[in-house]
C-alpha positions in Angstrom: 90.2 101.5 55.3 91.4 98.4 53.4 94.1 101.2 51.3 94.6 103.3 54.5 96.2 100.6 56.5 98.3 98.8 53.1 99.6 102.6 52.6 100.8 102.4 56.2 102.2 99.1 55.8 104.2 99.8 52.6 106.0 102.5 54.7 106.7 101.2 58.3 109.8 102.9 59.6 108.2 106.3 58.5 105.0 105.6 59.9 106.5 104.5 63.1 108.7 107.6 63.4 105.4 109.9 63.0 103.5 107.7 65.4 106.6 108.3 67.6 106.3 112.0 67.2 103.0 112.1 68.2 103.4 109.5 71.1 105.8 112.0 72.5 103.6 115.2 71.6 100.8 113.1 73.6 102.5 111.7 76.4 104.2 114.9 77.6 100.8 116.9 77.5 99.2 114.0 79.5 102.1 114.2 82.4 102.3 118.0 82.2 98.6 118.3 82.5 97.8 115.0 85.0 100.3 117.4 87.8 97.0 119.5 87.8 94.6 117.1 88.0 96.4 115.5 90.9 96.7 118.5 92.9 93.3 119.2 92.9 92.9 116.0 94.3 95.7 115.6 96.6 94.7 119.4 97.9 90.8 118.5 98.4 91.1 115.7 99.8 94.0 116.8 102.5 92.4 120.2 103.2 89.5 118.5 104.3 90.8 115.8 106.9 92.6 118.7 108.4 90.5 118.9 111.4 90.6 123.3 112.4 88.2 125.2 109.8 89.7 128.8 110.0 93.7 129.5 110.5 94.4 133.0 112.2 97.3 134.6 111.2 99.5 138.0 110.7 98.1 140.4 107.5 100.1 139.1 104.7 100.8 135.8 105.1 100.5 133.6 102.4 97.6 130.5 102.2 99.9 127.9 101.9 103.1 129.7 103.7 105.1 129.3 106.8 103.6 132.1 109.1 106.1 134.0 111.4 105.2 134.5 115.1 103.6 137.8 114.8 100.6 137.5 117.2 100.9 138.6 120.5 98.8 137.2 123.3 95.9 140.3 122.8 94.7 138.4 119.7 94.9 135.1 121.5 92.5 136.6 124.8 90.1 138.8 122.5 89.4 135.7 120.2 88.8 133.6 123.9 86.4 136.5 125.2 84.4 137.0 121.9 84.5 133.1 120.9 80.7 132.2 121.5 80.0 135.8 119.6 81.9 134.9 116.5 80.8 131.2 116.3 84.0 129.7 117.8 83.5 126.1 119.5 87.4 125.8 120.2 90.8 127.5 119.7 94.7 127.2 120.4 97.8 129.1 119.3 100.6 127.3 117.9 104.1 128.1 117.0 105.3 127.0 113.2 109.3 126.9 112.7 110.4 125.2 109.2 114.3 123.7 109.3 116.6 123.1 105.6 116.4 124.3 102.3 112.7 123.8 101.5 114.3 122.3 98.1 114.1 118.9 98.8 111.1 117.7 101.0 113.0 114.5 102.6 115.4 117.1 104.3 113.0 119.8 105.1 111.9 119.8 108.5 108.5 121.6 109.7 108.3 121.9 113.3 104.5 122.5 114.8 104.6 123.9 118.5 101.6 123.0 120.5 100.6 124.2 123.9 99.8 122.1 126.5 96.7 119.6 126.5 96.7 119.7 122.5 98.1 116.5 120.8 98.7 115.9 116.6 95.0 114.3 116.9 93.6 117.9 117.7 95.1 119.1 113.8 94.5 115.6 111.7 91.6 113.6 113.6 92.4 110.6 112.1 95.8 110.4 113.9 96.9 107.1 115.1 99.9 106.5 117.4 102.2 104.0 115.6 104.8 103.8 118.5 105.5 105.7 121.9 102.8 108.8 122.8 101.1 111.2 121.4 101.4 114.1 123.5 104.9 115.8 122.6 105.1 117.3 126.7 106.8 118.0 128.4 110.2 117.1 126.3 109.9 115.4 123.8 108.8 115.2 119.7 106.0 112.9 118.1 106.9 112.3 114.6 104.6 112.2 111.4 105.4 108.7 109.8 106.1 110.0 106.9 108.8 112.1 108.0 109.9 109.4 110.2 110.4 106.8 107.5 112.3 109.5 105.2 114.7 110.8 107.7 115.1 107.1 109.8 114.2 108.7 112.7 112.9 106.0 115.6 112.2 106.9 119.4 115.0 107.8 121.4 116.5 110.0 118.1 117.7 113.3 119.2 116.6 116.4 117.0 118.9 119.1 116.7 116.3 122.7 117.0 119.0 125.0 117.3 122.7 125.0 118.9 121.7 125.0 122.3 118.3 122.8 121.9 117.4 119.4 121.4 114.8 117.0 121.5 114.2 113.2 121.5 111.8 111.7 119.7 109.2 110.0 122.2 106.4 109.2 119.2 105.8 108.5 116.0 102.0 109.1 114.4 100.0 108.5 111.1 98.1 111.3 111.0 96.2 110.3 107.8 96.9 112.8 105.9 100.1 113.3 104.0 100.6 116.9 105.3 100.1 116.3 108.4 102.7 113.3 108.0 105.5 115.3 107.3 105.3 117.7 110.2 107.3 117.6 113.6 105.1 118.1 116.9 106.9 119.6 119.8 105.9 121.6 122.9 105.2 125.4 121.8 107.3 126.6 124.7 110.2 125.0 123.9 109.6 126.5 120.0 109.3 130.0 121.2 112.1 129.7 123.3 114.6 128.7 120.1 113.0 131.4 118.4 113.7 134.0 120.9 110.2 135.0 121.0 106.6 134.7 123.2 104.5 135.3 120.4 102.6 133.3 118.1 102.7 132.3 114.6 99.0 130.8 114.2 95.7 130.5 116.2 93.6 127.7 115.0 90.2 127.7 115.3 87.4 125.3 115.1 83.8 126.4 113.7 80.5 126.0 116.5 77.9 124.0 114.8 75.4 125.8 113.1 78.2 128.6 111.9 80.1 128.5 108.5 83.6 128.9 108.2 83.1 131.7 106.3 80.9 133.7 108.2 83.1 133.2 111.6 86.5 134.1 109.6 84.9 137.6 108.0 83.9 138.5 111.9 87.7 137.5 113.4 88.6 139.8 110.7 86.3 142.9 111.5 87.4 142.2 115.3 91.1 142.0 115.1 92.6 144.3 112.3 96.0 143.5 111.1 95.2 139.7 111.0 93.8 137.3 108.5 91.8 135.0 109.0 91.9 131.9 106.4 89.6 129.0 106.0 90.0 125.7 104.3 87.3 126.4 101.7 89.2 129.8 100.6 92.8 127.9 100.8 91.0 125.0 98.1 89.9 128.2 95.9 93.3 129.8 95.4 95.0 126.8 94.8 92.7 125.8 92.2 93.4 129.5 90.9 96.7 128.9 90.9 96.2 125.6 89.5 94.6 126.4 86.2 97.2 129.1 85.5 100.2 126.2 85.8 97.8 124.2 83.7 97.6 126.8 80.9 101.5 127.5 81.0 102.1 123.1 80.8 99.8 122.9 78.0 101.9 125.6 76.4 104.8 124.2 76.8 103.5 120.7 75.2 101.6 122.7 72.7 105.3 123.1 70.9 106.0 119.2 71.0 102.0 118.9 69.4 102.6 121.6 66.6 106.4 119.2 66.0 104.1 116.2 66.1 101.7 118.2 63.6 104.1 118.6 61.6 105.6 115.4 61.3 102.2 113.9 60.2 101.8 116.6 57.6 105.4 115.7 56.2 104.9 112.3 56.2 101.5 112.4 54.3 102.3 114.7 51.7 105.5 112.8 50.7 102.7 109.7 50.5 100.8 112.0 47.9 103.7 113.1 46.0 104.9 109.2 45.8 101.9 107.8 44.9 100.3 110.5 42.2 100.7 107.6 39.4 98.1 105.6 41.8 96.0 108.5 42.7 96.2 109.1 38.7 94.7 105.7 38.3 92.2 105.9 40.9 90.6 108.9 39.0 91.1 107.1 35.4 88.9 104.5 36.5 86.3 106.1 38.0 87.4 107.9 41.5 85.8 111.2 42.4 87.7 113.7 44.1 85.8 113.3 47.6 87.3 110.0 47.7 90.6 110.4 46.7 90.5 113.3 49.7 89.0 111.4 52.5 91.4 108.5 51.7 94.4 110.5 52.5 92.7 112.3 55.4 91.9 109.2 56.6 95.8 108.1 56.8 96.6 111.1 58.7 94.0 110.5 61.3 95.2 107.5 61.9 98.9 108.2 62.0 97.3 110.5 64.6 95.0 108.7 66.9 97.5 105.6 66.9 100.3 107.9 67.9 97.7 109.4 70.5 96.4 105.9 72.3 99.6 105.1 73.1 101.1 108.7 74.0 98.3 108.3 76.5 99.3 105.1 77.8 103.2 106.5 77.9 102.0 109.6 79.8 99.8 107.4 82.0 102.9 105.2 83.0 104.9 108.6 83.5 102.1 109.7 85.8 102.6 106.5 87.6 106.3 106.5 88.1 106.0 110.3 89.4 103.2 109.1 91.8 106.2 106.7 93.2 108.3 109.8 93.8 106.4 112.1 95.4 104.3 109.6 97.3 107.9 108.6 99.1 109.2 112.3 99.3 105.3 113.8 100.5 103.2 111.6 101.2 101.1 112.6 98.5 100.3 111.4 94.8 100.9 114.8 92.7 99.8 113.2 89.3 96.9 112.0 88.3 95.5 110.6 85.1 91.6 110.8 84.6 89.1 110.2 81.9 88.4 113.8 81.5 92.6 114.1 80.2 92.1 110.7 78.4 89.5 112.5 76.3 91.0 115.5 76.0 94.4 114.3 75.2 92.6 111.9 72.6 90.3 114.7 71.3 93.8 116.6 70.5 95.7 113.7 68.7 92.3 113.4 66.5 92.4 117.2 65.5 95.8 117.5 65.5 95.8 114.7 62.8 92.7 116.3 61.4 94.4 119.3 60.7 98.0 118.3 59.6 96.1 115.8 56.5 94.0 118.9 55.6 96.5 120.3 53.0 97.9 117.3 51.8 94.3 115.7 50.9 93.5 118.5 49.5 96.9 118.5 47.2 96.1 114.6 46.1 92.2 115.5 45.8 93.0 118.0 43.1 95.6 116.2 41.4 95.2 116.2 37.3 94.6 112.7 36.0 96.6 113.3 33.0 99.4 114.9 34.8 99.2 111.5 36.5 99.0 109.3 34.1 102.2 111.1 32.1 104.2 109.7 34.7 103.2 106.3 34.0 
């Protein structure tokens, strides 16, 4: 190890610019992949304080979209009549309306319209009232903090639904989960009216004990044809789905900067071997076998390699962090995450990646003729 690390030293500035090359190689595939990793976090762990089981909507409508009023009251009554039949303990329609580009989350505004006697605490059951009341009716809007604190909206703030409609803002909530923070909870009657419509856009139910979600959303569907019936379980399922295929497309995409950092270790090795054939020569004249010669320079490769790979990690670890500060301000959510299984990973790649870029240049010095060498002397 003694000549691995005096080799390194003798060149510094190229050794640092290969260790470079991999930092960045490294770091990038730890940020690209850690946006996976923390959506499978941030998704299980807000699905699941999300107190309804089962969301009813029209055929069609996507898991995570913004469903349309498309039920009419029928679905609402039949689901009521047949509720202890299908396993429902408790049910209400609600009217969804989203406001801006959908671009940028700070000026994207989801409006949730929700019949009387039902209150943000009946969606997120951790809900706690930071300031005025919780129940939106008869005129009024309670505010997730979130959206509050982005939009500097405080009580008494007038929100613009349409030309002809507006609403104060009479309370503000931390609904303890960062979905649920960003959304704007007004009376449904007042929704349907700025929509032009007395339909609805969702029923959601809650599961009877002793019932799986499941179970009770296959029945809703076999009763009421034409609607969907979603449940938290199967919403976690497709966006993991969904999740491994953006994992395989970011790991693409930071495969390139890993074959450039590859090949910046492979260059930088085998111009060591072509500068140093009068030592190699030496090394054999007094006695070193091939194997030696061969895991010597393998050896500097892997450590060009793992050096640039630690601290690519810690780089991509300190990206992760500074996203985290972004989107927990803009969602209420942290979208990156860096665990040990990437640590490993990322570390198990920097180790084969230097593994294979030292291959062909140990192999190069390994076979190297000891007189040829020593003619250059």
């Amino acid at each position: 190890m003694a000549l691995v690390f005096r080799n390194q030293r003798a060149r510094p500035v190229r050794s640092l610019l290969t260790v470079l090359g991999i930092l960045v190689a490294t770091a990038s595939m730890v940020l690209f992949l850690s946006f996976g990793e923390g959506l499978r976090q941030a998704l299980a762990g807000e699905m699941t304080k999300f107190g309804p089981e089962i969301r009813v909507v029209a055929e069609g409508t996507g898991v995570f979209g913004v469903p349309n009023p498309e039920l009419d009251q029928n679905v609402l009554d039949t689901l009521k009549a047949h509720a202890r039949e299908l396993g429902i303990a408790r049910l209400f329609p609600a009217v969804v309306m989203m406001k801006g580009s959908g671009f940028d989350p700070a000026t994207t505004f989801l409006f949730y319209g929700l019949p009387e006697g039902v209150t943000p605490k009946d969606l997120a059951p951790a809900a706690k009232l930071v300031a005025g009341r919780l129940d939106p009716h008869p005129d009024g809007a309670v505010v997730g903090k979130q959206k509050a604190e982005q939009n500097r909206l405080t009580l008494g703030k007038v929100l613009r639904l349409s030309r002809r409609a507006e609403v104060p803002v009479v309370g503000i909530v931390d609904a303890g989960n960062g979905l649920a923070d960003s959304f704007i909870f007004v009376p449904m009657k007042l929704l349907q009216k700025v929509l032009h419509t007395d339909q609805y856009s969702v029923v959601l139910v809650y599961v009877a004990p002793g019932h799986k979600a499941d179970e009770v959303a296959a029945r809703i569907r076999a009763l009421l044809p034409g609607v969907d019936a979603q449940t938290t379980s199967e919403a976690i399922k497709y966006a993991e789905r969904a999740i491994k295929i953006g994992d395989v497309i970011r790991f693409g995409i930071s495969l390139i900067a890993l074959i450039v950092g590859g090949l910046l270790v492979a260059n930088t090795v085998m111009m060591s071997v072509y500068e140093r054939i009068r030592e190699f020569g030496v090394m054999r004249a007094i006695g070193a076998r091939r194997g030696f010669i061969f895991r010597l320079v393998l050896l500097e490769a892997l450590l060009l390699a793992v050096a640039g790979g630690a601290v690519g990690v810690a780089a991509g670890y300190l990206g992760s962090w500074v996203v985290n500060l972004y989107t927990t301000h803009a969602v209420g959510l942290a979208l990156s995450a860096v665990t040990p299984r990437l640590v490993l990973f990322s570390l198990a790649v920097a180790l084969a990646l230097g593994l294979s870029a030292g291959l062909l240049p140990a192999r190069v010095a390994s076979r190297i003729s000891v007189v040829e060498a020593l003619g250059r002397l």
